[in-house]
C-alpha positions, 0 to 999 in steps of 0.5 A: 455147789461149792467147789472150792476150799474157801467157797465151801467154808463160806458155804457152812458160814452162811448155813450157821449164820442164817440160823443164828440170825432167824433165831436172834430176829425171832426173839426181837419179834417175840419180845415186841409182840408182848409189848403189844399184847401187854399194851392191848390188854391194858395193864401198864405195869405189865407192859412196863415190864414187857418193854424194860425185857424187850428194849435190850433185845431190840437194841442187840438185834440192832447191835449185830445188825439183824435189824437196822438201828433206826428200825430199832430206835423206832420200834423202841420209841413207839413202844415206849410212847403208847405205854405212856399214853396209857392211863 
């Protein structure tokens, strides 16, 4: 246990932090797990649409670092190749 001032405040941080942070990484898994349903399905316009909600939720996740930019250009690239590989 913390027993310091300061260590106590980095103590609350840390629980605020970690909340925000699994909810943030939450979203991005979401959003990419349309994308995915949306390309297994088959329609492109909805995956389209899928992907256009879900590119500035990656890349946000990667602005503060809940997921590292390269992950995000990955995840981002990958998604937007099989939508265009679709027929």
């Amino acid at each position: 246990m913390a027993s310091h001032k300061s260590a106590e405040k980095r103590a609350r941080q840390t629980v605020k932090r970690t909340k925000t942070n699994t909810a943030r990484r939450s979203l991005v898994r979401g959003s990419v797990k349309k994308v995915q349903e949306a390309i297994a399905g088959g329609d492109k316009k909805a995956a389209a649409e899928a992907l256009r909600f879900a590119q500035p939720q990656i890349q946000r996740g990667a602005d503060k670092r809940v997921v590292t930019k390269n992950a995000a250009s990955r995840k981002i690239s990958r998604l937007a190749k099989r939508i265009k590989a679709m027929a």
